[in-house]
MMTF fields as JSON, N, C-alpha, C and O atoms, coordinates in Angstrom:
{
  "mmtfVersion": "1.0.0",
  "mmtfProducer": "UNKNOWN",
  "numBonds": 275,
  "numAtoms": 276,
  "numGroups": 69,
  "numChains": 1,
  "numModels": 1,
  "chainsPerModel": [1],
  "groupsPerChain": [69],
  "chainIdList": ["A"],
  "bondAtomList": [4, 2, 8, 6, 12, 10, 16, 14, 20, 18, 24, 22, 28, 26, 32, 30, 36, 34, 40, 38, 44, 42, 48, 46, 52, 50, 56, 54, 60, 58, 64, 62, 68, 66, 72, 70, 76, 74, 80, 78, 84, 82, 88, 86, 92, 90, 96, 94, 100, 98, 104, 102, 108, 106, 112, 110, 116, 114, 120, 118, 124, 122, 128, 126, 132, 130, 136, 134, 140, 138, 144, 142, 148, 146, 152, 150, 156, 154, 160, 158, 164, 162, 168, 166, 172, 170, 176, 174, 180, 178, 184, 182, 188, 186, 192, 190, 196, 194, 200, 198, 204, 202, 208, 206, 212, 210, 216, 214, 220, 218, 224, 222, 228, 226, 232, 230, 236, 234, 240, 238, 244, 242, 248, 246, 252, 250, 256, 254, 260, 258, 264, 262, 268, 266, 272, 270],
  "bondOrderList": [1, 1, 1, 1, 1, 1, 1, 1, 1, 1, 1, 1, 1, 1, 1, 1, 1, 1, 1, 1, 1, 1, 1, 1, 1, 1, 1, 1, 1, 1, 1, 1, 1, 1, 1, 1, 1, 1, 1, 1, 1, 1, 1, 1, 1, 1, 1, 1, 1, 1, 1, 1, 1, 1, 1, 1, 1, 1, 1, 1, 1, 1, 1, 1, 1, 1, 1, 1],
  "groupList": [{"groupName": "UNK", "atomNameList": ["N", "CA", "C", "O"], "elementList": ["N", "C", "C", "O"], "formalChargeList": [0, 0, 0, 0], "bondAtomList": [1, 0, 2, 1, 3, 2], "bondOrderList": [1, 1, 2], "singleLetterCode": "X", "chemCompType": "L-PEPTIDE LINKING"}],
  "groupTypeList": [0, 0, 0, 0, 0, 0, 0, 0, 0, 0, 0, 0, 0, 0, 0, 0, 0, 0, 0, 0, 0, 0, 0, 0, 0, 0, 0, 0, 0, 0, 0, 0, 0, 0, 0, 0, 0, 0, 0, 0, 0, 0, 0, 0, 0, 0, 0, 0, 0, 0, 0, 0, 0, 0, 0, 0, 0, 0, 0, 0, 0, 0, 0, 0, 0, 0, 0, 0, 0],
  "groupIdList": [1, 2, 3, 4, 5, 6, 7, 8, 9, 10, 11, 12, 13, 14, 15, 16, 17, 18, 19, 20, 21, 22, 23, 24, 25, 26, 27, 28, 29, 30, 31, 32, 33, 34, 35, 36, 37, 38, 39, 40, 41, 42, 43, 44, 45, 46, 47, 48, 49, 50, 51, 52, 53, 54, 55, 56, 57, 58, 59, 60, 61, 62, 63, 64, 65, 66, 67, 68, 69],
  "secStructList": [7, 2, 2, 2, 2, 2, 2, 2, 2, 2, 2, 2, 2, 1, 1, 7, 7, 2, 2, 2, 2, 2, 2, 2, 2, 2, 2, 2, 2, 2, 2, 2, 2, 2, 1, 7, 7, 4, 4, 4, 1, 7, 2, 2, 2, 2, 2, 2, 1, 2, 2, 2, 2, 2, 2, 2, 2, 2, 2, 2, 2, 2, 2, 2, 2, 2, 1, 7, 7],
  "xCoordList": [0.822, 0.0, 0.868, 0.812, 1.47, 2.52, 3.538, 3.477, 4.105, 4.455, 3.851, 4.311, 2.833, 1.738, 1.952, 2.501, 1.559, 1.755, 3.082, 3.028, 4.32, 5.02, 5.547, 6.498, 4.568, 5.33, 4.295, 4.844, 2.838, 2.372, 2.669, 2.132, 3.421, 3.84, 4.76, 4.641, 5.852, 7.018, 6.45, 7.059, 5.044, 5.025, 4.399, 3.999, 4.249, 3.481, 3.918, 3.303, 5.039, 5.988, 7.327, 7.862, 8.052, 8.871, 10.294, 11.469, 9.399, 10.694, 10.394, 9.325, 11.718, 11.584, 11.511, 12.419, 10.366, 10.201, 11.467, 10.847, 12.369, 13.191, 12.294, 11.515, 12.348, 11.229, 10.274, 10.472, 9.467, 8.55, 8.64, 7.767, 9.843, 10.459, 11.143, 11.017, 11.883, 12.185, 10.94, 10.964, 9.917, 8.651, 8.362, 8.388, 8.012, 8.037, 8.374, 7.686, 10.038, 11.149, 10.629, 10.325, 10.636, 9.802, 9.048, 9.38, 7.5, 6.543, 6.589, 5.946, 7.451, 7.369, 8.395, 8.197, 9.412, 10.246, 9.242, 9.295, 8.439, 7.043, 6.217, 5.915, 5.789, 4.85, 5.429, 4.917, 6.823, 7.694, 7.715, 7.801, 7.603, 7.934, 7.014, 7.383, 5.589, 4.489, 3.93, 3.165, 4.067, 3.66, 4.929, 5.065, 5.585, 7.466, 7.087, 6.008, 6.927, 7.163, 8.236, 8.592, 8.677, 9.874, 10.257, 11.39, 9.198, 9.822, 10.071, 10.268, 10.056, 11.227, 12.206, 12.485, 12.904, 13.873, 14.974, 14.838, 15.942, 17.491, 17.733, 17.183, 18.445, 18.99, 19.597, 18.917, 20.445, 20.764, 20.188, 20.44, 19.255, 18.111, 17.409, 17.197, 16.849, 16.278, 16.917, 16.427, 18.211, 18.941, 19.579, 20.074, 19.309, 19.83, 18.284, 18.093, 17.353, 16.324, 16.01, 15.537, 16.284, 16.485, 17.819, 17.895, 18.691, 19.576, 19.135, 19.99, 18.309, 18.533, 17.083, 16.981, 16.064, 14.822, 15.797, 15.712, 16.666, 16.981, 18.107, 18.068, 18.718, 19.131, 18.367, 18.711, 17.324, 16.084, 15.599, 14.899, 15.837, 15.199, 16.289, 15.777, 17.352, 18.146, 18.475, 19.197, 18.029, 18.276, 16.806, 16.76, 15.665, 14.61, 15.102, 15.063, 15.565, 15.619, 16.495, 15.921, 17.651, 18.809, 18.127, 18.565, 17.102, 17.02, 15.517, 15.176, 14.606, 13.832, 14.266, 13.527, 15.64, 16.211, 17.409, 17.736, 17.956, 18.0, 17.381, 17.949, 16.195, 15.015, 14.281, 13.355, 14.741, 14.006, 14.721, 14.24, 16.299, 17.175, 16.723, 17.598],
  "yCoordList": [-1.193, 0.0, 1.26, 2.118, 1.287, 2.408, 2.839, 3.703, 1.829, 1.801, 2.563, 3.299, 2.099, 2.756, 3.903, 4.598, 4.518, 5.989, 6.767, 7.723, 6.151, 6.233, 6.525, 7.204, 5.746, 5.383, 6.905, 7.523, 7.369, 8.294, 9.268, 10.028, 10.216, 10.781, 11.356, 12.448, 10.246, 10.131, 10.593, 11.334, 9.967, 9.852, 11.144, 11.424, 12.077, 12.936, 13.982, 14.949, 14.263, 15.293, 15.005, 16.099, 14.053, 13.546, 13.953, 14.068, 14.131, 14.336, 12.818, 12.41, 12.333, 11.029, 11.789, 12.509, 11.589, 12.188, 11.374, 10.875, 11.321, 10.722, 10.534, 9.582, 11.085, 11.488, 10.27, 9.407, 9.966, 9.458, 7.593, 6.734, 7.482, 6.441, 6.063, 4.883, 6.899, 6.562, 5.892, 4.706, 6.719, 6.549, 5.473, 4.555, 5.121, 3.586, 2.58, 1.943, 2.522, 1.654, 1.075, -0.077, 2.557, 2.271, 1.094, -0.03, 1.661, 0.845, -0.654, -1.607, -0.648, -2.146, -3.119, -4.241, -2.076, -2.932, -3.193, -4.131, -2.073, -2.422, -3.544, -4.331, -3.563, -4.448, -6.604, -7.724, -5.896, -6.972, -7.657, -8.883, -6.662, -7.203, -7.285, -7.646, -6.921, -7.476, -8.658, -9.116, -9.371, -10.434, -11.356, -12.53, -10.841, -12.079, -12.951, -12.396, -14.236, -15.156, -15.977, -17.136, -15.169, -14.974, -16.881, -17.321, -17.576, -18.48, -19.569, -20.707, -19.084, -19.412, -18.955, -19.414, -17.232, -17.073, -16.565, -16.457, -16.348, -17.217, -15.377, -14.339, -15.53, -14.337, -13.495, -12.522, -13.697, -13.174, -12.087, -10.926, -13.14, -12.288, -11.181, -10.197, -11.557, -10.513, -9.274, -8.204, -9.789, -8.612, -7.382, -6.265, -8.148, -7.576, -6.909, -6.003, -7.729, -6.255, -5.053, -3.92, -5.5, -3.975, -3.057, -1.885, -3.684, -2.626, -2.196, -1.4, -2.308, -2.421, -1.133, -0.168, -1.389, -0.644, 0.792, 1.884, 0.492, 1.591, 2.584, 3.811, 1.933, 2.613, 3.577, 4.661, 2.823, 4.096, 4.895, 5.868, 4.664, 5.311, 6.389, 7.118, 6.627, 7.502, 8.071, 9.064, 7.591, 8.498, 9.501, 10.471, 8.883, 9.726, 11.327, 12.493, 10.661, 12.017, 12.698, 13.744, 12.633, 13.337, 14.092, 15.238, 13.739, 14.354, 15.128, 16.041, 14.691, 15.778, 16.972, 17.838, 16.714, 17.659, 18.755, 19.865, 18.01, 18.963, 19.544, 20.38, 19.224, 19.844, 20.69, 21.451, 20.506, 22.161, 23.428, 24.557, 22.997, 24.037, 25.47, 26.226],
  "zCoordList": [0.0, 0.0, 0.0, -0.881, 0.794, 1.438, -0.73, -1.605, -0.524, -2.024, -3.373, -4.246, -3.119, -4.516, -4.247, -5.102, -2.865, -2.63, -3.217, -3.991, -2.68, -3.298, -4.698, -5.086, -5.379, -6.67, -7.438, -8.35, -6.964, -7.314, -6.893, -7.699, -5.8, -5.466, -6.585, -7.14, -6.835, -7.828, -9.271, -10.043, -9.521, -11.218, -11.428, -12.558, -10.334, -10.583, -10.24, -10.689, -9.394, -9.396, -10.169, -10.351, -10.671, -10.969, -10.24, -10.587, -8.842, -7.761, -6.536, -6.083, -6.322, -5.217, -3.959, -3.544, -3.367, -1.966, -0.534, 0.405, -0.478, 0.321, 1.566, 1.602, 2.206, 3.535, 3.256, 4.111, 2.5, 2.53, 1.969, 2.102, 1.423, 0.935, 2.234, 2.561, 3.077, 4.548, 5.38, 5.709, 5.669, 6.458, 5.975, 6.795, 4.659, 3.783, 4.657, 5.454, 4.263, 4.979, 6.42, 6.729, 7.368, 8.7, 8.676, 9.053, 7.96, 8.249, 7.689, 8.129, 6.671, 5.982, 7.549, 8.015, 7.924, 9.166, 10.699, 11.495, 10.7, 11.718, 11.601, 12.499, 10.139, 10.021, 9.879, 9.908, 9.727, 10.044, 10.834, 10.779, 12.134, 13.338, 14.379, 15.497, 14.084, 14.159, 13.775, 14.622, 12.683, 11.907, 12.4, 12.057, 13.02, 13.337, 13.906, 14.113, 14.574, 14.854, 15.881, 15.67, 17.015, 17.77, 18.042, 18.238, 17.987, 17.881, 17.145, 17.57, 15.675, 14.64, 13.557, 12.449, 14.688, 14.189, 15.415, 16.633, 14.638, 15.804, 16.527, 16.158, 17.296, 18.195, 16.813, 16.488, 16.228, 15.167, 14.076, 13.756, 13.683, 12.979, 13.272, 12.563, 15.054, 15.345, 16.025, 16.387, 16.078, 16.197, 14.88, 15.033, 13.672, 12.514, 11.911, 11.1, 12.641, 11.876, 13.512, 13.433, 14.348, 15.004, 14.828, 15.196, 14.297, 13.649, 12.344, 11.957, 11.542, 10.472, 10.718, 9.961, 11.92, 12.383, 12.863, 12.301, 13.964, 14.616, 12.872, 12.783, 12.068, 11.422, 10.253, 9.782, 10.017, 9.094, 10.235, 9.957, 11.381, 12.1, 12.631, 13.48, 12.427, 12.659, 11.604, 11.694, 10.272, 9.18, 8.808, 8.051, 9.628, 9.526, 10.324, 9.93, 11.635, 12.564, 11.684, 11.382, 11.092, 10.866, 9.588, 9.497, 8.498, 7.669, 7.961, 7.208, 9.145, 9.142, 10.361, 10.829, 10.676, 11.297, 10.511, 10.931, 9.176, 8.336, 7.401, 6.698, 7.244, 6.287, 7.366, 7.086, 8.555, 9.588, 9.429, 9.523, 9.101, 8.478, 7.389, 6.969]
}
């Protein structure tokens, strides 16, 4: 869902909204980890999608803290 938005956003300004391709990222790693299954995947794994959560998530802050600029 999140995607489509995306992709109209894009076809219709023919600018890539970063911001919103981030927020994307987010929710597809949320809805991840809602639907997860903690017990059939390894310590590993679920440690590589909270890095992988906390890192879109530090590139959200950093760029809607330089777009307040």
């Amino acid at each position: 869902m999140e995607i489509f938005i995306n992709i109209r956003l894009y076809l219709g300004t023919n600018v890539l909204p970063i911001r919103l391709v981030i927020a994307t990222a987010l929710m597809a790693i949320a809805r991840k980890v809602i639907i997860l299954d903690i017990s059939t995947i390894s310590a590993e794994e679920m440690l590589a999608i909270a890095a992988i959560g906390y890192l879109f998530s530090a590139i959200m802050v950093v760029s809607l803290w330089w777009g307040a600029e």
